[in-house]
N, C-alpha and C positions, 0 to 999 in steps of 0.2 A: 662575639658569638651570636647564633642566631638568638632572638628575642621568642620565642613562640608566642601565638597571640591568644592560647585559652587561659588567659591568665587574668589580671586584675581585669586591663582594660577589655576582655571581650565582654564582661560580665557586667557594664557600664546601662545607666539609662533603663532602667525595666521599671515599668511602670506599676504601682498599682491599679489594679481593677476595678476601675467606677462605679458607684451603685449610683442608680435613679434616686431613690430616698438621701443619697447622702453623696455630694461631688468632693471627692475628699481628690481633692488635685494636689498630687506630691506623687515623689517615687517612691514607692515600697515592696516588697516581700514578704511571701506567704506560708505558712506552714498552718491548718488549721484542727478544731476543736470536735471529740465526741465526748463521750464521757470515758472514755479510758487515756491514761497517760502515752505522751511519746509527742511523733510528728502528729498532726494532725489534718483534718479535711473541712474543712466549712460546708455552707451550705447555702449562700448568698445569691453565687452565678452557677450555674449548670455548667459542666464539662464536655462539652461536643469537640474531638478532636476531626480535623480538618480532613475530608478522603483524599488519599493518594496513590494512586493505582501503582504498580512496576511488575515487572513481569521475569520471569525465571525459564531458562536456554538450556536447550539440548540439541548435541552438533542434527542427531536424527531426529529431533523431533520436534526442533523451532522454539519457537516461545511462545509462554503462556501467561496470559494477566492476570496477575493477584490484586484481589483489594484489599488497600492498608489504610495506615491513615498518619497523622505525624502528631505530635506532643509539643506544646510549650518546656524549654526544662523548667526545673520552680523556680531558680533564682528572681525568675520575672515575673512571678505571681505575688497578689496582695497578700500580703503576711498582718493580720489584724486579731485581737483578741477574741477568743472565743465567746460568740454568743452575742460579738459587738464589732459595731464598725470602727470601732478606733483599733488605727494603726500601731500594730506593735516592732515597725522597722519604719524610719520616714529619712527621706533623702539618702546620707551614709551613717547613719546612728541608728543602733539599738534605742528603745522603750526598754529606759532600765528597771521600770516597775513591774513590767511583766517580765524581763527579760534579765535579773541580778545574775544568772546562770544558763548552761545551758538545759540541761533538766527542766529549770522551772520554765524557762521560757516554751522547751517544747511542751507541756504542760498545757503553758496558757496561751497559745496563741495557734492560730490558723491557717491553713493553707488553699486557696480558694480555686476557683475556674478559673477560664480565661475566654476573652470576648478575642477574639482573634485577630482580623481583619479590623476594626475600628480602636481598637488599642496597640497591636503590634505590630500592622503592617503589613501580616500574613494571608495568602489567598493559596488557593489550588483550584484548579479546573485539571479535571482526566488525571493524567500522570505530569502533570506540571505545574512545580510549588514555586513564588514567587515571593520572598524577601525584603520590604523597603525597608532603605536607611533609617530617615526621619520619620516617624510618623504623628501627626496632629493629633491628639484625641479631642471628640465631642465639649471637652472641660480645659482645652487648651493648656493640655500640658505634654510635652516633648518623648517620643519611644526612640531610641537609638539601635539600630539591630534587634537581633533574637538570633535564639539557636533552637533546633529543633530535633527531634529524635523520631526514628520512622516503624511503626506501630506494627504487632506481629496481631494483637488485640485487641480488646482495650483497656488491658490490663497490663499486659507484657511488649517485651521491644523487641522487633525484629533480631535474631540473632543469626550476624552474616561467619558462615566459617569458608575461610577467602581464598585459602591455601591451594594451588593445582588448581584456580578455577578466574573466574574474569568478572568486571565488575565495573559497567558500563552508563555513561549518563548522558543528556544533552546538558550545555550549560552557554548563558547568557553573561556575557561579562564586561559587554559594549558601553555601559554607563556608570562602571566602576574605575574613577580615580586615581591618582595615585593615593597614599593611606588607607585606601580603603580593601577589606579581605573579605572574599567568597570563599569558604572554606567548606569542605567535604572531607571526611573522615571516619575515622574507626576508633572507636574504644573500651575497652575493657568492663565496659559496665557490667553490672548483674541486668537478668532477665527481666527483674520484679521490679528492679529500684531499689533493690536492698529489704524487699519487707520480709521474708523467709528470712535472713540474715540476722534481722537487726527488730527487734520485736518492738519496740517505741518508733520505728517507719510504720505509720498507718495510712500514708498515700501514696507509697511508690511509685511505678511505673505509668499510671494513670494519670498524674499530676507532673512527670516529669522528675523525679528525683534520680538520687543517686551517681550525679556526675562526679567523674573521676579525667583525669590526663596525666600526659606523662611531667607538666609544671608542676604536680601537687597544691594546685592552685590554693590558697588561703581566702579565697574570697565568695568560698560554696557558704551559704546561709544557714545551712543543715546537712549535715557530714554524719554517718550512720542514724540517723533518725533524731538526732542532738543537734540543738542549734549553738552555730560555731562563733558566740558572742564573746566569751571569754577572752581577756588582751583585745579585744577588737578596737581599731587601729583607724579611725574613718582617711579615707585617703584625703591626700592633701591637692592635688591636679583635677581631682575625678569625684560630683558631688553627690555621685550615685554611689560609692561602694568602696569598701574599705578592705581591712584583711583582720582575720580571727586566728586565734593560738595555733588550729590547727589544719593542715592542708589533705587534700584527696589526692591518691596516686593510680595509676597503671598505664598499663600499654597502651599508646595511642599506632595508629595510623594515619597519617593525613595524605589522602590518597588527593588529595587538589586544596593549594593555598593560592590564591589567585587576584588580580585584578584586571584592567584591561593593558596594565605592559610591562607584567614581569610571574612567574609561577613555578613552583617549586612542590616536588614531592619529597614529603620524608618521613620514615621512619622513626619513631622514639619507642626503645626498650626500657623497661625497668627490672630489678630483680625480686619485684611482689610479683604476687598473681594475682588477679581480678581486683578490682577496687579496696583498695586499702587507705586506711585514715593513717598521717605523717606528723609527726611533732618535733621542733627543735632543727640538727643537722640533716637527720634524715628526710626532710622537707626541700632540703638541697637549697634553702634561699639564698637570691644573692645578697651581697660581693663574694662573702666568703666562703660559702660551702655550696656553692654552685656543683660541683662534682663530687659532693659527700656525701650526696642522698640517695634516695632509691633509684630516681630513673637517670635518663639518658637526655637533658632538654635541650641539647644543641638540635641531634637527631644526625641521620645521616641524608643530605638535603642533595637532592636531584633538580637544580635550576638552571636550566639552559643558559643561562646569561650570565649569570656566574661561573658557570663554565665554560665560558667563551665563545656559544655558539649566539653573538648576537642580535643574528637574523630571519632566528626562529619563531620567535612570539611577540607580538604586537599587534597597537593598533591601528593597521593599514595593510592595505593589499600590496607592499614589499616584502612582507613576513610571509613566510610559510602557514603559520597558522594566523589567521588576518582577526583579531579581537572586536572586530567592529561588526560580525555575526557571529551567529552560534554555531556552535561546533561541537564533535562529538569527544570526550575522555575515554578511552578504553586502558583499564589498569589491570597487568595480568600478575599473577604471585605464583611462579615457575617455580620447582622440587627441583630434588635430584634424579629424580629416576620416571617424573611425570605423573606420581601417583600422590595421594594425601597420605604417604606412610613414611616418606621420607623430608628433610631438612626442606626448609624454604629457603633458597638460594639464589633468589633475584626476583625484585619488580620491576616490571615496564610499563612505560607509557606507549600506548599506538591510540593516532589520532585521527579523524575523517572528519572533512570539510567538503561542503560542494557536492558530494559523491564520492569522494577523494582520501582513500586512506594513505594516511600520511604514516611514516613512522619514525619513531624517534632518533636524529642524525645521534654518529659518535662523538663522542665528545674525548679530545686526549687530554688526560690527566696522569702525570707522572711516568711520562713518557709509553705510557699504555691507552689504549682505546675502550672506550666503555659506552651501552647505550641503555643499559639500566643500573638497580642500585642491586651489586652484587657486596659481599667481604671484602673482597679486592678492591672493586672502587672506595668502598669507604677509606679502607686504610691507605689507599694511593690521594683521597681526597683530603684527606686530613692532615696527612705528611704535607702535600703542596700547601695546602691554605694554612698551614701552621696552627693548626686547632685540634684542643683537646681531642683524645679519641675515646667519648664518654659512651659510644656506641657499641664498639667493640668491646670494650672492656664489660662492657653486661650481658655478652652473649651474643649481639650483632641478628642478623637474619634470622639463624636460629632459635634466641629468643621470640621474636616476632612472629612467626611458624610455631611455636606452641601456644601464645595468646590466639592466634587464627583458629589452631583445634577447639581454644575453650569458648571460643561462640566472641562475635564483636559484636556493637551495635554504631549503628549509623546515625552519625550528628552532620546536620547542614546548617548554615547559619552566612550572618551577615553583621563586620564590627570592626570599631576603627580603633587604635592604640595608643593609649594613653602613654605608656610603657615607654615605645622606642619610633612612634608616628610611622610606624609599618617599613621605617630604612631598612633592616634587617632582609625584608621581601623585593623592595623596589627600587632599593638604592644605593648609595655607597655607604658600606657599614662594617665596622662600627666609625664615625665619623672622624675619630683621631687620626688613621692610618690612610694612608695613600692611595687614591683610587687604582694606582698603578701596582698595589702592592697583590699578589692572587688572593682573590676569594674576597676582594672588600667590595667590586663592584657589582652588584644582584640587581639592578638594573636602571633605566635610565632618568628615574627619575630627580630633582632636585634634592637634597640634605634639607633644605630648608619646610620642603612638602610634609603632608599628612600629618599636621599640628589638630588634633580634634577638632577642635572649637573652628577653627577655619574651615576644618569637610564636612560638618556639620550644618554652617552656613550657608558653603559655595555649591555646594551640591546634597541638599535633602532631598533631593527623587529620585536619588540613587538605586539601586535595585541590582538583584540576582535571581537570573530563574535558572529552578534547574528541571529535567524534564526526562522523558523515558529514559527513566531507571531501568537496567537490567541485571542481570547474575546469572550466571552460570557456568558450562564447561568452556575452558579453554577455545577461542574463534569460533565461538556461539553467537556472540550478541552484537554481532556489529560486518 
């Protein structure tokens, strides 16, 4: 099944934040210190998040630029004791002195700024934010990705409600690999970060907390304002990051999983409502209770090449959509009746290249024709590729259309997989079964591809940008 990739390995490689008085070169995680108990905020680097303009469509009245700005999440902030630069998270281990719980830990320890550009790779000019892979810091030590969240304040996260409306980007994908994923998406977060919520969060949305998806990932560092040390488990592939007792859940959208020669949109439902903490089976971990948890983490996956159309995306000018320039994503979220008061009942891709709107070819599945992701498709996709139907079974579209009423927020990011080396997106997968068999082949790349440690090597100046952002009515923004 598919691997989703916000999970162990996207959360790989974050660096802590260097101080001039102290080069403390390691990886670490932040949550930091006032005098009141909980998450906390240090006070070491300043917080300047990065400007990123996008702009908001009306069929009569065009578009208009908003200034935003985008967030570090915390996973990738220096996590250090309060009042002190000693590291209270270093490589994939807790400081179990400040750290015997999670209580005491959020108590004592820090959650800091972040230097942007010379730690993480991250830049923006106007309406276009650019992502590198690898990044060097000044203290010669290694940044793997980042993910990032796009600012309503500086306080709060933009909250997108998606439903009956379109939501348009440029995006650069010409120096992404195979293993490696440009990911654009939607999820469930709260506005704040959780700090209304959850009264020990005293950095929320300004530091980047409060991540949630539909993996119930185990490897958030602080899960309702509590850091998630407890059972923590340092991974054994991956020297940055481990997994804690307990996981974050909710609705995700991934409205673009991507590299340059293979991309898939999908859906994942769950049956919580906005960010909720997971313990045990309801975490849905694998082997065995993959389908016993809250959400949905196959999803219901819209890959052109998995679908057999395999002349559509790549990179070269034999494809349709040629990956060796940018091009534009147009994602729409159709109703039943065209209005936001009715069921959400299909997303589509429509594409513009060149000048050139492309739109998305049919694709037959189960001796039916389909060219976005409706109920229909999924359960005709599911039946063919012989895979669980975890999507349907949670409500399908319909759930996904009440998360879009309750407000999403926009994560973009850039991350390789420790997990499953990105098969799942670009390759034959799972690797037991037959490329021959439906639904194993997602695209053309080698089994043997996207091993970390090898894309990390062969290609450190890897990069994604993505670039005027839009939102709005239905054939508004593009």
């Amino acid at each position: 099944e598919n691997l989703h990739p916000f999970t162990l390995p996207h959360l790989k490689g974050f660096l802590l934040e260097q101080r001039a008085m102290k080069l403390l070169a390691c990886f670490v995680f932040a949550f930091a210190a006032t005098v009141v108990l909980g998450q906390q905020v240090g006070n070491y680097q300043q917080e300047n998040h990065p400007p990123l303009t996008y702009q908001t469509c009306t069929k009569s009245g065009g578009c208009q630029t908003q200034n935003g700005a985008v967030v570090i999440d915390a996973n990738w902030r220096w996590l250090h004791k309060v009042g002190d630069y000693t590291n209270c998270y270093t490589g994939n281990k807790w400081n179990t002195q400040f750290c015997p719980d999670g209580k005491t830990c959020a108590e004592n320890c820090a959650l800091d700024g972040a230097e942007y550009e010379s730690t993480y790779g991250v830049t923006t000019s106007g309406s276009e934010l650019r992502l590198n892979f690898v990044t060097r810091t000044p203290q010669g030590a290694n940044n793997i990705g980042s993910r990032l969240y796009l600012m309503e304040s500086d306080s709060t996260y933009k909250m997108f409600k998606l439903k009956n409306m379109e939501f348009t980007f440029d995006v650069d994908v010409s120096s992404l690999p195979c293993g490696l994923n440009g990911a654009l998406y939607f999820v469930e977060m709260d506005a704040d970060g959780g700090m209304s919520r959850f009264s020990d969060n005293k950095a929320g949305a300004k530091y980047g907390t409060g991540y949630c998806d539909a993996q119930c990932p185990h490897d958030i560092k602080f899960i309702n304002g509590m850091a998630n040390c407890e059972d923590w488990q340092p991974s054994p592939d991956d020297p940055n990051t481990g997994k804690g007792k307990y996981g974050t859940c909710c609705n995700e959208m991934d409205v673009w999983e991507s590299n340059r020669v293979s991309t898939a949109l999908t859906p994942h439902v769950c049956t919580v409502k906005g960010q909720t903490q997971c313990e045990g089976i309801n975490c849905g971990d694998d082997p065995d209770h993959r389908y016993d948890g809250y959400c949905d983490k196959d999803g219901c996956d819209f890959n052109p090449y998995r679908l057999g159309d395999r002349t559509f995306f790549g990179n070269s000018s034999k494809f349709q959509i040629d990956t060796t320039m940018p091009f534009t994503v147009v994602t729409q979220f159709l109703t039943a009746d065209g209005t936001t008061n009715t069921n959400l009942t299909a997303i589509k891709h429509v594409w513009k290249q060149n000048g050139k709107v492309i739109q998305t070819n049919n694709v037959t599945v189960g001796g039916q024709k389909f060219d976005s992701i409706s109920d229909d498709f999924c359960n005709a996709e599911k039946k063919e590729f012989g895979d669980v139907n975890s999507y349907e079974q949670r409500g399908g579209n319909s759930v996904m259309g009440e998360a879009m009423d309750h407000g999403m927020v926009l994560a973009l990011s850039l991350w390789d997989d420790h997990a499953a080396n990105m098969l799942w997106l670009d390759s034959d997968y799972p690797k037991n079964k037959s490329p021959s068999q439906p639904g194993v082949a997602r695209g053309s790349c080698p089994t043997t591809s996207g091993v970390p440690s090898e894309v990390e090597s062969k290609y450190p100046n890897s990069y994604v940008k993505y670039s005027n952002i839009k939102f709005g009515e239905l054939n508004s923004t593009f």
